[in-house]
Backbone as CSV, one residue per row, in Angstrom:
resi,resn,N_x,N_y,N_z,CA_x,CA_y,CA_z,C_x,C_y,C_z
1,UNK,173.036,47.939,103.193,172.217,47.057,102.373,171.953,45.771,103.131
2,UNK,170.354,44.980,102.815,170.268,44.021,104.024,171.346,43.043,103.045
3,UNK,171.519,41.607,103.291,172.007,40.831,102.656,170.895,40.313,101.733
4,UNK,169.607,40.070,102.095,168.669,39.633,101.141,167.543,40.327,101.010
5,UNK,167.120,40.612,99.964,165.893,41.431,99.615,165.261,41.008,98.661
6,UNK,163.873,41.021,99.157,163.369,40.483,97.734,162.364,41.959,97.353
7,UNK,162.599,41.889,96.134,161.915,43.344,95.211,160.599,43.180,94.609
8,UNK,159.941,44.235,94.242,158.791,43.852,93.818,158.573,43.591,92.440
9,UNK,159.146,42.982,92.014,159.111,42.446,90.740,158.972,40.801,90.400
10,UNK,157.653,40.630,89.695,157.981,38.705,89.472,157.842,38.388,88.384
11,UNK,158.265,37.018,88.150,157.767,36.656,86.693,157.236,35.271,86.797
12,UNK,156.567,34.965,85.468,156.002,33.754,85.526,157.028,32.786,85.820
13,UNK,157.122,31.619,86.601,157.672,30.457,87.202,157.500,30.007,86.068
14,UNK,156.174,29.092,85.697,156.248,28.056,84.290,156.807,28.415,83.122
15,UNK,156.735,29.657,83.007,157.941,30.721,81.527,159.044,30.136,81.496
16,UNK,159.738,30.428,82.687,161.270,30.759,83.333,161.719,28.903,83.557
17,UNK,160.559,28.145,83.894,160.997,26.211,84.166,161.055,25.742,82.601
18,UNK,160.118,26.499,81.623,160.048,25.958,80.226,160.780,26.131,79.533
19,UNK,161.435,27.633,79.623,162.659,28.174,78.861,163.829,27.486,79.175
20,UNK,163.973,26.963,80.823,165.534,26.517,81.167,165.506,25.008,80.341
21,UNK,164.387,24.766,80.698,164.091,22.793,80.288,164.283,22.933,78.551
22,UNK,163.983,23.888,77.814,164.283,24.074,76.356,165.847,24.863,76.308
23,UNK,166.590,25.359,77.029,168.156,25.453,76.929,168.647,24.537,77.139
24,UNK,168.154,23.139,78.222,168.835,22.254,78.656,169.051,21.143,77.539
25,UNK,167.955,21.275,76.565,167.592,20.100,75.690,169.108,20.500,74.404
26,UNK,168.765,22.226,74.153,169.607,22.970,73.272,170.814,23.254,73.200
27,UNK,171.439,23.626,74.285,172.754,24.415,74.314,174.029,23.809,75.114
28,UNK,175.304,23.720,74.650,176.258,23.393,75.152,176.293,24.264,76.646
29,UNK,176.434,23.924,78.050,176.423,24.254,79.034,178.006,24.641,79.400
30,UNK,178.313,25.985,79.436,179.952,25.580,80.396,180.183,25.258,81.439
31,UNK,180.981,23.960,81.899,180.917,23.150,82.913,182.329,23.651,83.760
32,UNK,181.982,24.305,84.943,183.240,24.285,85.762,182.292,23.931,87.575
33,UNK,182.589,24.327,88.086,182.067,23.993,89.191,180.105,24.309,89.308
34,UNK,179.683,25.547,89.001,179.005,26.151,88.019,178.729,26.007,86.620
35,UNK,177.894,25.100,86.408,177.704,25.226,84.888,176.428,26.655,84.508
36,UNK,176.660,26.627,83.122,176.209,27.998,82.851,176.134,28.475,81.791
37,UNK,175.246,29.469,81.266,174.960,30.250,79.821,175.405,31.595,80.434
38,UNK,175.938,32.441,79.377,175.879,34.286,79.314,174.957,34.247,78.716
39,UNK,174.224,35.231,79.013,172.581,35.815,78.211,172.912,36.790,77.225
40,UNK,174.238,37.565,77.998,174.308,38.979,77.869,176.167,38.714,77.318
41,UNK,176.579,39.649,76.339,178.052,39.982,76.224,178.076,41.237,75.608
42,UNK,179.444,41.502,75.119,179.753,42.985,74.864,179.476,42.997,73.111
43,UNK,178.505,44.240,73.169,178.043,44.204,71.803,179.087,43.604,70.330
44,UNK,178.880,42.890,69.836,179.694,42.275,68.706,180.701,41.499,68.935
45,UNK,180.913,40.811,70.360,181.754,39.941,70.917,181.118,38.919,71.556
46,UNK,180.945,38.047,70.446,180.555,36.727,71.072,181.373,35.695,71.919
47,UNK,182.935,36.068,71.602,183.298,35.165,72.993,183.390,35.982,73.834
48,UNK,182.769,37.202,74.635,182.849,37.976,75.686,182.140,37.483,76.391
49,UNK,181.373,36.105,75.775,180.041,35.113,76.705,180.224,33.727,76.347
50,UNK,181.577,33.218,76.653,182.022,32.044,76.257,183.014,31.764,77.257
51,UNK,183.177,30.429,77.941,184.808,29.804,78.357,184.588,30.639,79.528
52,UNK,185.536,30.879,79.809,186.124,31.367,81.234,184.964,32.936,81.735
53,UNK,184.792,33.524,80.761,183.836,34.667,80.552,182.059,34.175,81.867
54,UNK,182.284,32.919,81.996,181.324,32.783,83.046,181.228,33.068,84.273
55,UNK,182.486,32.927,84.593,182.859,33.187,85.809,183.458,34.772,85.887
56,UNK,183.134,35.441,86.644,183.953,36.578,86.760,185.064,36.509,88.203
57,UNK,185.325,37.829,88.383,186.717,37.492,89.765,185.384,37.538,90.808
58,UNK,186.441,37.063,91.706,185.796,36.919,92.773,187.443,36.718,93.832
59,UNK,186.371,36.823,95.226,187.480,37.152,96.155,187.580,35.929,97.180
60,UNK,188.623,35.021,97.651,188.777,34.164,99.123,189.431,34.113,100.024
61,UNK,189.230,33.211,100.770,190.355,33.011,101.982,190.715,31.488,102.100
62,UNK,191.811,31.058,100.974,191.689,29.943,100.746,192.056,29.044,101.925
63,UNK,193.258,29.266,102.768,193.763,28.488,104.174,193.243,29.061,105.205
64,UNK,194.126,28.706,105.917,194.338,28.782,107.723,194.952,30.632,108.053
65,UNK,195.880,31.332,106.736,196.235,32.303,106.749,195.576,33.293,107.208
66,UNK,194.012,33.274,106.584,193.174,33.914,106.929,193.359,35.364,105.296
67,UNK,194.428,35.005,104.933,194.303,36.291,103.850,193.499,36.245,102.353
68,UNK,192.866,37.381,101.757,192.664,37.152,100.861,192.741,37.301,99.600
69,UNK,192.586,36.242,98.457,193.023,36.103,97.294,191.962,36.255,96.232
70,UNK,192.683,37.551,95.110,191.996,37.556,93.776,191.796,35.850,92.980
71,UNK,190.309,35.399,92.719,190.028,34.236,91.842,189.741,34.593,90.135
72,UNK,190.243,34.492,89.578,189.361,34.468,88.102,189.924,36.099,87.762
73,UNK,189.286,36.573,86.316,190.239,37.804,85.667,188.601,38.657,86.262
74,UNK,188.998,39.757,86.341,188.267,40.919,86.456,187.578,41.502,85.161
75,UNK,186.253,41.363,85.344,185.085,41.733,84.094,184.593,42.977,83.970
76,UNK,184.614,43.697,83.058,183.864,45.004,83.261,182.451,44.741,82.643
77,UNK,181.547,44.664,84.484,180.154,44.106,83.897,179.250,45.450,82.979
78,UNK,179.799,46.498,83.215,178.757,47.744,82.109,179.466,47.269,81.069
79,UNK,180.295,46.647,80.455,180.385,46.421,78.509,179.670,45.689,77.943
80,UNK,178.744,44.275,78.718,177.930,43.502,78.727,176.370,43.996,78.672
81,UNK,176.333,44.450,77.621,174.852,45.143,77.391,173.619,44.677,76.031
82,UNK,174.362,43.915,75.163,173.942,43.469,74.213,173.174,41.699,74.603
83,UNK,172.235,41.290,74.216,171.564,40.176,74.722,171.999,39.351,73.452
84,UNK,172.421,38.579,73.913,172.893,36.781,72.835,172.026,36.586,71.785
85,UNK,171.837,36.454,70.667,171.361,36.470,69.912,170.652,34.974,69.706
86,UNK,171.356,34.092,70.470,170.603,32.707,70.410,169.399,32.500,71.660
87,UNK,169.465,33.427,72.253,168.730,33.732,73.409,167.338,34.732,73.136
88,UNK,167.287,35.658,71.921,166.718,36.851,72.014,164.994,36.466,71.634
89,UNK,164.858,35.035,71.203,163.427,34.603,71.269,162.951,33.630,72.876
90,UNK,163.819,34.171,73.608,162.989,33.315,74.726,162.430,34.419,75.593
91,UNK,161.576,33.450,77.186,161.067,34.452,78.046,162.318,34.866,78.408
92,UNK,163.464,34.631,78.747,164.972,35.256,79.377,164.715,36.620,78.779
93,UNK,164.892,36.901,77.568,165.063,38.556,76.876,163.630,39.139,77.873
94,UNK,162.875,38.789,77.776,161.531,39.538,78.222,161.894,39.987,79.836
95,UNK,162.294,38.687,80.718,162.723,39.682,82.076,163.891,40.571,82.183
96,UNK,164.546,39.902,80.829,166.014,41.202,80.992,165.310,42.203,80.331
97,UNK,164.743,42.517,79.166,163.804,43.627,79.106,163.283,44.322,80.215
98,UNK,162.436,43.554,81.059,161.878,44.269,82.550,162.533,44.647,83.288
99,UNK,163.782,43.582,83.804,164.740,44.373,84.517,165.170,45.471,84.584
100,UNK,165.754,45.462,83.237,166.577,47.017,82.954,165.911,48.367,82.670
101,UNK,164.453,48.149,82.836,163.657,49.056,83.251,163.980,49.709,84.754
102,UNK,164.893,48.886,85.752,164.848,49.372,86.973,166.398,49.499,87.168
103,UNK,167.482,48.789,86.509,168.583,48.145,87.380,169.307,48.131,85.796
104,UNK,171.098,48.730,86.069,171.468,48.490,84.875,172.392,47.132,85.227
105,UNK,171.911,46.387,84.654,172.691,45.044,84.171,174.190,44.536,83.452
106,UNK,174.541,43.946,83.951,175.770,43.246,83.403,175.928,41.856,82.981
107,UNK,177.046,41.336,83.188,176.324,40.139,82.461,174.836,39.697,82.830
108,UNK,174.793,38.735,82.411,173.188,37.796,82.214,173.516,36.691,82.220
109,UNK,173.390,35.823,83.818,173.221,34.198,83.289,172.346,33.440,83.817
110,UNK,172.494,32.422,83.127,171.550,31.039,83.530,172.697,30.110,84.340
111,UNK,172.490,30.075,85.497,173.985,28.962,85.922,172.754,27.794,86.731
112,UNK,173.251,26.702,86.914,172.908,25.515,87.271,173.804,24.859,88.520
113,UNK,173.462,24.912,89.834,174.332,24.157,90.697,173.888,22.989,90.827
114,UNK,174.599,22.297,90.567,174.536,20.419,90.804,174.064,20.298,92.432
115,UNK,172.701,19.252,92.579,172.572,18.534,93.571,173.815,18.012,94.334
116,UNK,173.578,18.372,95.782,174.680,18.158,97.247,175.475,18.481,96.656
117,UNK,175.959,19.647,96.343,177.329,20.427,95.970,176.586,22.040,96.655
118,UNK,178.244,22.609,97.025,177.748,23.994,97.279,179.255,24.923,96.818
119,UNK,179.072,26.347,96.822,179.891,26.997,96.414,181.273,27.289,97.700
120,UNK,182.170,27.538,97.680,183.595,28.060,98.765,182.599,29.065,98.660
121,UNK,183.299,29.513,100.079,183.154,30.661,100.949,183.379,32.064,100.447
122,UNK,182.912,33.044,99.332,183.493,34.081,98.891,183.399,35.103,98.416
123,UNK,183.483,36.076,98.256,182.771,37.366,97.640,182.941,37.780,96.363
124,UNK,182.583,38.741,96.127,181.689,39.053,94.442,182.196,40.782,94.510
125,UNK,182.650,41.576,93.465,182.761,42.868,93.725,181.420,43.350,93.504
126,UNK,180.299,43.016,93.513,178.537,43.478,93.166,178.122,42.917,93.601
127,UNK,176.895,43.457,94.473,175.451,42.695,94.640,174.696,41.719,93.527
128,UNK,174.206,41.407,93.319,173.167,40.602,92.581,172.029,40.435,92.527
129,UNK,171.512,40.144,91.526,170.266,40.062,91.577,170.134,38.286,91.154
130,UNK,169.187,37.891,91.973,168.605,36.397,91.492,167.282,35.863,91.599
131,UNK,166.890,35.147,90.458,165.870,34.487,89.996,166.124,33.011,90.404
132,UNK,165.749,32.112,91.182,165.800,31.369,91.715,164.617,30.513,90.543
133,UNK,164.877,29.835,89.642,164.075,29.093,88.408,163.942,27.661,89.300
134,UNK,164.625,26.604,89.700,164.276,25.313,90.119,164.808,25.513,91.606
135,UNK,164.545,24.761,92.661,165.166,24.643,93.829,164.371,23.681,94.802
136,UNK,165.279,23.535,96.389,164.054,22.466,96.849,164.453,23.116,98.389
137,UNK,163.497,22.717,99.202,163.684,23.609,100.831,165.056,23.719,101.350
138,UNK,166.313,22.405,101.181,167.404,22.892,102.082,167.939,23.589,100.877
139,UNK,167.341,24.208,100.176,168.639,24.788,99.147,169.004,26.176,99.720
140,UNK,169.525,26.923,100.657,169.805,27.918,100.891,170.910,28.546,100.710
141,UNK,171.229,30.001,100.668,172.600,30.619,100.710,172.596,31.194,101.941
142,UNK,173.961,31.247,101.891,174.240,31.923,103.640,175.669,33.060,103.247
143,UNK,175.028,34.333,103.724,175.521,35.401,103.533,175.600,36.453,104.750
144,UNK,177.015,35.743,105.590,178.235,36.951,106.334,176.950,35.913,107.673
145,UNK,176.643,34.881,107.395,176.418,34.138,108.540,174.914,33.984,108.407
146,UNK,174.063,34.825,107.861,172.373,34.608,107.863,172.409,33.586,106.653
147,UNK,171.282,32.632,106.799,171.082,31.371,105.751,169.398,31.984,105.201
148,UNK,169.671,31.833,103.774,167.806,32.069,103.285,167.695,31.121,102.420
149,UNK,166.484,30.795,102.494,165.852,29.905,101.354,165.409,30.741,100.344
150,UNK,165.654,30.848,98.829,165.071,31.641,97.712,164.093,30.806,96.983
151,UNK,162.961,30.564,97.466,162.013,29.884,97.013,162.089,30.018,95.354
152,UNK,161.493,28.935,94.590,161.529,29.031,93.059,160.092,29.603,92.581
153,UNK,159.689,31.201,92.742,158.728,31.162,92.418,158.170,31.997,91.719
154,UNK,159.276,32.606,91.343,159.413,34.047,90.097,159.811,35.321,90.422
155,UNK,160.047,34.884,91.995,160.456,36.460,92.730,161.578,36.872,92.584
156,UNK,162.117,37.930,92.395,163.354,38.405,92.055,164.188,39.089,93.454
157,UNK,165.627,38.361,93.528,165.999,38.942,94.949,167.327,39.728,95.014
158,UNK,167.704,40.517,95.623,169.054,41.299,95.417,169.610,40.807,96.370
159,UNK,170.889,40.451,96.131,171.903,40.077,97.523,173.245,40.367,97.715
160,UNK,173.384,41.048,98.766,174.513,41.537,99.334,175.874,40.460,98.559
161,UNK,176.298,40.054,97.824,177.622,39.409,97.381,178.613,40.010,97.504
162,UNK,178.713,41.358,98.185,180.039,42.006,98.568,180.562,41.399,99.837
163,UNK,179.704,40.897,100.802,179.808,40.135,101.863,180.409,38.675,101.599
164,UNK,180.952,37.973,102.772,181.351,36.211,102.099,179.964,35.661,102.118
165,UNK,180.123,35.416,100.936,178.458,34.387,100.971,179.288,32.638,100.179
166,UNK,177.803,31.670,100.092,178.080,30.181,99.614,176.930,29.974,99.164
């Protein structure tokens, strides 16, 4: 798999800037390094998209050791199939609608990285898919050493996160 791909699928940009700018006005954000909404949780479990539920595990190499360490509890992203119910009138439902025409989905989020901040060094047990909604030219990720810019422009991209990416 390359590390970045972009697919042929897009969506409207002004949809996707209007909807986030009307969550931002609306919804309590969970704030950890990553702030963030679940779109998506496990049918009839609303805190299955709450608190810690944002973050899933993930993998590092926190020292000099070089070894690596389980982060965060392990999610089973196929139970996450039901769309948030405070969510189900925006454009969000409509591309997770489209999506899952191609790709079965697990969670669903909206996350927000804070200006001059970036993520540790680390991997993901899944690829991903991302919608890049706001961004500006140095905003790039760099994955197993290649750096890309994901322009904000409705394009939808899959990325290698089994690799160390930031």
């Amino acid at each position: 798999m390359k590390n970045f791909k972009k697919i042929p699928i897009t969506f409207n940009i002004e949809e996707l800037q209007s909807a986030t700018n009307e969550l931002f006005t609306k919804m309590s954000w969970k704030s950890h390094i990553v702030k963030g909404l679940c779109m998506t949780q496990i049918p009839g479990d609303p805190s299955s998209a709450d608190g810690d539920k944002l973050r899933g595990v993930f993998y590092t190499k926190p020292d000099s050791t070089g070894e690596e360490v389980q982060r965060e509890t392990a999610i089973d992203e196929s139970h996450y199939t039901e769309f948030v119910e405070d969510f189900k009138n925006t454009y969000f439902k409509e591309v997770y609608d489209e999506l899952t025409k191609y790709y079965k989905l697990g969670r669903v989020r909206l996350l927000l990285k804070e200006p001059r901040s970036t993520l540790s060094w680390h991997r993901d047990p899944e690829p991903r898919l991302h919608i890049p909604i706001y961004t500006n030219p140095g905003a790039i990720m760099v994955i197993d050493k290649r750096a890309e810019h994901m322009p904000a422009d409705g394009s939808v991209w899959v990325t290698n996160n089994i690799k160390y990416h930031n």
